[in-house]
ZAMARDREN-780836 format. One record per atom (N, C-alpha, C): z, y, x; atom name. Coordinates in steps of 0.05 Angstrom, whole numbers, always signed. Each point is the difference from the previous one (the first is absolute). Last residue first. Example, Ala and Ser with C-alpha at 12.3 -4.5 7.8 and 13.67 -1.06 7.14 Angstrom:
REM residues 2
<pt><pz>+142</pz><py>-45</py><px>+257</px><atome>N</atome></pt>
<pt><pz>+1</pz><py>+24</py><px>+16</px><atome>CA</atome></pt>
<pt><pz>+14</pz><py>+22</py><px>-15</px><atome>C</atome></pt>
<pt><pz>-1</pz><py>-115</py><px>+6</px><atome>N</atome></pt>
<pt><pz>+0</pz><py>+24</py><px>-18</px><atome>CA</atome></pt>
<pt><pz>+0</pz><py>+24</py><px>+18</px><atome>C</atome></pt>
This chain:
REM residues 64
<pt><pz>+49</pz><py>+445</py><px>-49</px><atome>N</atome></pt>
<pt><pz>-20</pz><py>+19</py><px>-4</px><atome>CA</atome></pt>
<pt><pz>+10</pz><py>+11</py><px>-21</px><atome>C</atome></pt>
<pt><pz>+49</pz><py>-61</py><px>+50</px><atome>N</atome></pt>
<pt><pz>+4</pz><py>+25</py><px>+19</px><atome>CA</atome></pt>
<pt><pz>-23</pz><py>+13</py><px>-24</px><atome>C</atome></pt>
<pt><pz>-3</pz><py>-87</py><px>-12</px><atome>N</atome></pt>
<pt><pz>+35</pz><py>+15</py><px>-16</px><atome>CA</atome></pt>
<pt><pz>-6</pz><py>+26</py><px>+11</px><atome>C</atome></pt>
<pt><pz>-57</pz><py>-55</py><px>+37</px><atome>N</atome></pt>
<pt><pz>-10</pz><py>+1</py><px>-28</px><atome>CA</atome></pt>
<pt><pz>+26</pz><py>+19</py><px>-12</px><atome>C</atome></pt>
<pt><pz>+15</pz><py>-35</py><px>+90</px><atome>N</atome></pt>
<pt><pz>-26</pz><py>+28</py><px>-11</px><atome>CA</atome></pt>
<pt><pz>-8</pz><py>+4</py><px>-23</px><atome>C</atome></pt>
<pt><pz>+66</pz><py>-65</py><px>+11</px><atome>N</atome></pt>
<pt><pz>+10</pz><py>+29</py><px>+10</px><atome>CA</atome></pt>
<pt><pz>-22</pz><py>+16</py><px>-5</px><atome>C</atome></pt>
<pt><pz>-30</pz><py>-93</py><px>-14</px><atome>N</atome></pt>
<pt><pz>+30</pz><py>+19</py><px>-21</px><atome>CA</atome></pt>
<pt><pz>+7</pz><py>+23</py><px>+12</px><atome>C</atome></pt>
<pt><pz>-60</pz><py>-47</py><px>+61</px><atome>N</atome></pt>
<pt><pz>-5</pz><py>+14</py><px>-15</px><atome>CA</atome></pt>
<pt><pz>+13</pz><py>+1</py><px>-29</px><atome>C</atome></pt>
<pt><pz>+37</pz><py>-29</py><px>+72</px><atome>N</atome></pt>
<pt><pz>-12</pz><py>+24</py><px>+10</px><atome>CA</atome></pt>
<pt><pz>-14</pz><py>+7</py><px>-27</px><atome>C</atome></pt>
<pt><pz>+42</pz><py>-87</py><px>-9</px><atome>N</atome></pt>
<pt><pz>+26</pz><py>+25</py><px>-4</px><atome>CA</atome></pt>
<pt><pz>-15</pz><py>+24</py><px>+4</px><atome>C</atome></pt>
<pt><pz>-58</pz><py>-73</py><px>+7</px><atome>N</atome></pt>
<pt><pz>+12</pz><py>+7</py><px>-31</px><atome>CA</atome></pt>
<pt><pz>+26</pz><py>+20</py><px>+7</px><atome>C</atome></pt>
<pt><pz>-30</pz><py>-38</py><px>+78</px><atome>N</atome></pt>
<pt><pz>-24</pz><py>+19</py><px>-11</px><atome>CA</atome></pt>
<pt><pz>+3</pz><py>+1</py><px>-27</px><atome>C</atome></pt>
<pt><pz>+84</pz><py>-34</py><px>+46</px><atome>N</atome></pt>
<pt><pz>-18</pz><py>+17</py><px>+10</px><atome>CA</atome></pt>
<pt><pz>-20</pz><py>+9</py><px>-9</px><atome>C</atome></pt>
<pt><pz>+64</pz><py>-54</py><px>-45</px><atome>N</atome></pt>
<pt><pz>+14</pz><py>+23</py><px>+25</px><atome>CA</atome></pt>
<pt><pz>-14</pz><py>+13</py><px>+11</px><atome>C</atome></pt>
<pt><pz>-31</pz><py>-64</py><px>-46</px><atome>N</atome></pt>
<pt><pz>+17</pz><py>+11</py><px>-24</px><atome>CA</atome></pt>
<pt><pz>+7</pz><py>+24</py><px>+15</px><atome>C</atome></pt>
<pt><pz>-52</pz><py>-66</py><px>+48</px><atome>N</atome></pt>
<pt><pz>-16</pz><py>+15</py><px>-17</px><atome>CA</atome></pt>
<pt><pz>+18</pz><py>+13</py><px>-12</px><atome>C</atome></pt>
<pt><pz>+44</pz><py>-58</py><px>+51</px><atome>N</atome></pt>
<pt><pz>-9</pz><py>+25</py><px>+23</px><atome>CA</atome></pt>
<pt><pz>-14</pz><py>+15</py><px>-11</px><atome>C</atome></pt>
<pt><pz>+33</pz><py>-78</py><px>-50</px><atome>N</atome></pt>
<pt><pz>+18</pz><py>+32</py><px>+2</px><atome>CA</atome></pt>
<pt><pz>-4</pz><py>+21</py><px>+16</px><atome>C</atome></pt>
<pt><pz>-60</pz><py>-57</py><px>-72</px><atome>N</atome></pt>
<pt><pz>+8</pz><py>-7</py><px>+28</px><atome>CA</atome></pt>
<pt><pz>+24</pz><py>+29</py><px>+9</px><atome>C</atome></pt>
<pt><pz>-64</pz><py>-51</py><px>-85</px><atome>N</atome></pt>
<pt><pz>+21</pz><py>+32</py><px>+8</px><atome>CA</atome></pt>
<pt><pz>+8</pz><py>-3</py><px>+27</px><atome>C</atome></pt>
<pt><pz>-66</pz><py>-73</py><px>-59</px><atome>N</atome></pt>
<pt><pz>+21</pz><py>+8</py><px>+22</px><atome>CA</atome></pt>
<pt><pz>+8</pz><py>+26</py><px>+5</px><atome>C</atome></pt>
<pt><pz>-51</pz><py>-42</py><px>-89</px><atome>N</atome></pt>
<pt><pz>-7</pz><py>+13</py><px>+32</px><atome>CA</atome></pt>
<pt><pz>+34</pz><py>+2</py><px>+1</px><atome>C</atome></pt>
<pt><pz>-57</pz><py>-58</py><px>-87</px><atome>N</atome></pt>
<pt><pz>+24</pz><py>+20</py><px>+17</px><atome>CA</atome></pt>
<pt><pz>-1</pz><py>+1</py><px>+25</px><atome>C</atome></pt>
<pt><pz>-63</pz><py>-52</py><px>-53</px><atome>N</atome></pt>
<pt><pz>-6</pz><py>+39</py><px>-1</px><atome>CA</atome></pt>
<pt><pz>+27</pz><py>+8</py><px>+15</px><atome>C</atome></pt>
<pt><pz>-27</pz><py>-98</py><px>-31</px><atome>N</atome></pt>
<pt><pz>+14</pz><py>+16</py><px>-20</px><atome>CA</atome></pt>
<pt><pz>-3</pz><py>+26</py><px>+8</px><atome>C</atome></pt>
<pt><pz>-53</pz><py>-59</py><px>+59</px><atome>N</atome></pt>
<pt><pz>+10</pz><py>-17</py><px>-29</px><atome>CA</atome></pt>
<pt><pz>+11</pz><py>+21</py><px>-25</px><atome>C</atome></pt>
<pt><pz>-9</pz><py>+22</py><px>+107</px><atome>N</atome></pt>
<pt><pz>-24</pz><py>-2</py><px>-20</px><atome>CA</atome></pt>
<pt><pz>-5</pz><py>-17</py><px>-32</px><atome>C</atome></pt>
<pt><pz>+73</pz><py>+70</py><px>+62</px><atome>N</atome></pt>
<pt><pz>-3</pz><py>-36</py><px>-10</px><atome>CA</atome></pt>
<pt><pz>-28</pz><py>+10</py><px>-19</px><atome>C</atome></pt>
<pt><pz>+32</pz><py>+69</py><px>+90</px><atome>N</atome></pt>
<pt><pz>-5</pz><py>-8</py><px>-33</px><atome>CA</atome></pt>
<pt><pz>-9</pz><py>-27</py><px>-15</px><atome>C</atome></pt>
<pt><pz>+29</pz><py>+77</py><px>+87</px><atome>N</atome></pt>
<pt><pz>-5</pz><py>-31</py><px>-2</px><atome>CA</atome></pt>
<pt><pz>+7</pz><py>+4</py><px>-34</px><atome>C</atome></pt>
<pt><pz>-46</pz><py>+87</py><px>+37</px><atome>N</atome></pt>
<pt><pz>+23</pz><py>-20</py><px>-4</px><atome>CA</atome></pt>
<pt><pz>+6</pz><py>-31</py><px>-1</px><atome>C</atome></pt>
<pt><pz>-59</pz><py>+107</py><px>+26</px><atome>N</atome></pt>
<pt><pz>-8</pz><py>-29</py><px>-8</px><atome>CA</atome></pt>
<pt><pz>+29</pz><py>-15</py><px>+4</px><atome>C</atome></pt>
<pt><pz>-27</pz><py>+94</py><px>-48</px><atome>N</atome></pt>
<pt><pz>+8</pz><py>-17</py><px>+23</px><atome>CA</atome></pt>
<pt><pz>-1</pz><py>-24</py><px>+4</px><atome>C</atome></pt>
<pt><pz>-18</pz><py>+104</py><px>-57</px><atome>N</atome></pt>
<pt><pz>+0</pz><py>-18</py><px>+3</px><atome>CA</atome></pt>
<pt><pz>+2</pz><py>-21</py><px>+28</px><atome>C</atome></pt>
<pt><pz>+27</pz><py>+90</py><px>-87</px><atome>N</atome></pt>
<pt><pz>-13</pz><py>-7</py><px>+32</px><atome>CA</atome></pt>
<pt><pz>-9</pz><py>-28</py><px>+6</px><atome>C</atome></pt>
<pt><pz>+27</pz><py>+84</py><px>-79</px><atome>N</atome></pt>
<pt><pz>-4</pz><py>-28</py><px>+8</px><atome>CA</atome></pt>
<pt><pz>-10</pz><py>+4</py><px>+24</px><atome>C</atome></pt>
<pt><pz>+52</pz><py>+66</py><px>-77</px><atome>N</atome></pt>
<pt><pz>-11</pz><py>+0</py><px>+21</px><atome>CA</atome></pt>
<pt><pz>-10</pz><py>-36</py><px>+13</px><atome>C</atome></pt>
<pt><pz>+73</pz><py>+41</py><px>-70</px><atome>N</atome></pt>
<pt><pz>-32</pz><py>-6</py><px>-6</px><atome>CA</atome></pt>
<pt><pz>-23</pz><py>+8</py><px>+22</px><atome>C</atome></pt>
<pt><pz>+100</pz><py>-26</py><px>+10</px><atome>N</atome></pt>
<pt><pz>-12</pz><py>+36</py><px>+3</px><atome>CA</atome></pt>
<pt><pz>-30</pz><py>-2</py><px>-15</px><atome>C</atome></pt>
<pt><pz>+2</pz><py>-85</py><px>+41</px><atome>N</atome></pt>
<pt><pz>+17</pz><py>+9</py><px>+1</px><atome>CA</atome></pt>
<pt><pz>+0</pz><py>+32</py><px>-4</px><atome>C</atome></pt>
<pt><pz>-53</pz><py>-102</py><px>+11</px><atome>N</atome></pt>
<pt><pz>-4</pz><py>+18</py><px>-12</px><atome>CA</atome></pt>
<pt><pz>+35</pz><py>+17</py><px>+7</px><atome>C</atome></pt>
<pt><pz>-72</pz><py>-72</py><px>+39</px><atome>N</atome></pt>
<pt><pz>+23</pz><py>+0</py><px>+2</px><atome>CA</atome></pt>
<pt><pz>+2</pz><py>+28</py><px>-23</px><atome>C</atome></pt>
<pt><pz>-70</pz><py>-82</py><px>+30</px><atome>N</atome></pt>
<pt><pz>+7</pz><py>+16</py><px>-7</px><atome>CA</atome></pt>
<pt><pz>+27</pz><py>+19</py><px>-7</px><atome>C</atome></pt>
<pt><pz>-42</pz><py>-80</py><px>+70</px><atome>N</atome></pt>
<pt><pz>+13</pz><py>+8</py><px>-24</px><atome>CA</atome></pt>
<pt><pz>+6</pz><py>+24</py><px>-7</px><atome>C</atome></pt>
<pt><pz>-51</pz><py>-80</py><px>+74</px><atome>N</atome></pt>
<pt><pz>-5</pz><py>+32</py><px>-6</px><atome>CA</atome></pt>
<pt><pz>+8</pz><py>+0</py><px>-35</px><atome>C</atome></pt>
<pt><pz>+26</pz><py>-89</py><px>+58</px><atome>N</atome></pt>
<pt><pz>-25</pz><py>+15</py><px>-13</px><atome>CA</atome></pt>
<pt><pz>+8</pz><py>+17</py><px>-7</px><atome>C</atome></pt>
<pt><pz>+32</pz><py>-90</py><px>+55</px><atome>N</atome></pt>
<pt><pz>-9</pz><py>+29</py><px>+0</px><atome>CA</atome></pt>
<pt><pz>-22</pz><py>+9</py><px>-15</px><atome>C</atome></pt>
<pt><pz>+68</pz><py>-89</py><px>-18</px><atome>N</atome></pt>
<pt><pz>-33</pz><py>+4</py><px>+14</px><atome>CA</atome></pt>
<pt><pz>+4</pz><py>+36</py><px>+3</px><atome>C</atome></pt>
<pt><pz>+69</pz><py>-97</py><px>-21</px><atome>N</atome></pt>
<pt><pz>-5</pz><py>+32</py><px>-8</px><atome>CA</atome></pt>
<pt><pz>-27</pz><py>+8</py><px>+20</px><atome>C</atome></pt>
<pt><pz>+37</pz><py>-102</py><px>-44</px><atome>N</atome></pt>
<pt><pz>-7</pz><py>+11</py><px>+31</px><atome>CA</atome></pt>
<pt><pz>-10</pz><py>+26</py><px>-15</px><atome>C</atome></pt>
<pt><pz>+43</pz><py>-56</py><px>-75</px><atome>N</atome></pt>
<pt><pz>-20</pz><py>+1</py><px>+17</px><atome>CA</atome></pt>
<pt><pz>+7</pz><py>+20</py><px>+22</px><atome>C</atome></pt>
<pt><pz>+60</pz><py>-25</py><px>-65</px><atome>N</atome></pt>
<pt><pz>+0</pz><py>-13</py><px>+20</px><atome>CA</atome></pt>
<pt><pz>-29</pz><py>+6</py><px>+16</px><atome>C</atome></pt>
<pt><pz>+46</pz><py>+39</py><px>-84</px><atome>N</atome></pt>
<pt><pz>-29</pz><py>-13</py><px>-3</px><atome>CA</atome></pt>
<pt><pz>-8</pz><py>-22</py><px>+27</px><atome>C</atome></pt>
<pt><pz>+82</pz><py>+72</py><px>-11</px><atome>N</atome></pt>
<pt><pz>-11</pz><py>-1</py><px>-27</px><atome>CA</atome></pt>
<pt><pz>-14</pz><py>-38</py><px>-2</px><atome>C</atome></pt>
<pt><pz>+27</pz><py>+50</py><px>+85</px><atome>N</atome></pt>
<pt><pz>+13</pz><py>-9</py><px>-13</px><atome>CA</atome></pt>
<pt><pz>+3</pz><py>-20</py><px>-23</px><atome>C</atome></pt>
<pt><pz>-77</pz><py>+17</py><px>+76</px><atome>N</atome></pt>
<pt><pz>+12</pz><py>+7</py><px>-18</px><atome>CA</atome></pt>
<pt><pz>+20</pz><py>-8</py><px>-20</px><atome>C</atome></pt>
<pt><pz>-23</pz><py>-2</py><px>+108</px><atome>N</atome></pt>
<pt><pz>-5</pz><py>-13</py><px>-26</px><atome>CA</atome></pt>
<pt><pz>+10</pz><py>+9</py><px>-26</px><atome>C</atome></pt>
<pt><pz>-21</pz><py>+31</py><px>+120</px><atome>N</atome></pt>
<pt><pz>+18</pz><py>+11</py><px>-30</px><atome>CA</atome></pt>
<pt><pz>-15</pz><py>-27</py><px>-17</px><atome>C</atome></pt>
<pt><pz>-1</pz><py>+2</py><px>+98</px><atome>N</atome></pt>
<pt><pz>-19</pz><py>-1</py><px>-17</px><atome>CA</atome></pt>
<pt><pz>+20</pz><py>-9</py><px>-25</px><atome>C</atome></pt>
<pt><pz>+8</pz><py>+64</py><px>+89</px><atome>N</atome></pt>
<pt><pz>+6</pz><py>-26</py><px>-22</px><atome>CA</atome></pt>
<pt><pz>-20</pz><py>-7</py><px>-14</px><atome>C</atome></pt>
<pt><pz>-17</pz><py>+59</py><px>+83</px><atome>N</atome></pt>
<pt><pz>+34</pz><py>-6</py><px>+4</px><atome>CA</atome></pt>
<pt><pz>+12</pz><py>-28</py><px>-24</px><atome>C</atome></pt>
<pt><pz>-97</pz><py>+39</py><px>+9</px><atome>N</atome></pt>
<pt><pz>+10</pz><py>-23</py><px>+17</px><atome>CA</atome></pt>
<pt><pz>+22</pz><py>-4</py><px>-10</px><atome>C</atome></pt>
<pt><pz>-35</pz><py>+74</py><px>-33</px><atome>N</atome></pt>
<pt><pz>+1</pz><py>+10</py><px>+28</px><atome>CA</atome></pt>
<pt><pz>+0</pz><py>-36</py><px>+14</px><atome>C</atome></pt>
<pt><pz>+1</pz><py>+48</py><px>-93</px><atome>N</atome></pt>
<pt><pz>+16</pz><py>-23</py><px>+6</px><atome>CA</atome></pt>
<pt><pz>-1</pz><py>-6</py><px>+30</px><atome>C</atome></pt>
């Protein structure tokens, strides 16, 4: 979240927090830290994350 917002969650209105999420894909997993509502569990996707370190590793995972 860098500062830039401070995300609230849709769902649940609470304030989103950073925490390390498991990500699975290809039956393969990795993990990251995300803004994530501490009330209900849903994380932020962000688009610089969708585009960037989730798109690099989809390709390498696809490339094997």
């Amino acid at each position: 979240m860098n500062g830039e917002q401070n995300w609230k969650c849709a769902k649940c209105g609470a304030a989103l927090e950073m925490k390390k999420v498991v990500f699975s894909y290809m039956g393969r997993s990795f993990g990251h830290e995300v803004p994530t509502c501490p009330e209900c569990g849903r994380v932020l996707i962000t688009k610089e994350l969708a585009l960037g370190r989730m798109a690099e590793v989809e390709i390498l995972m696809e490339d094997k």
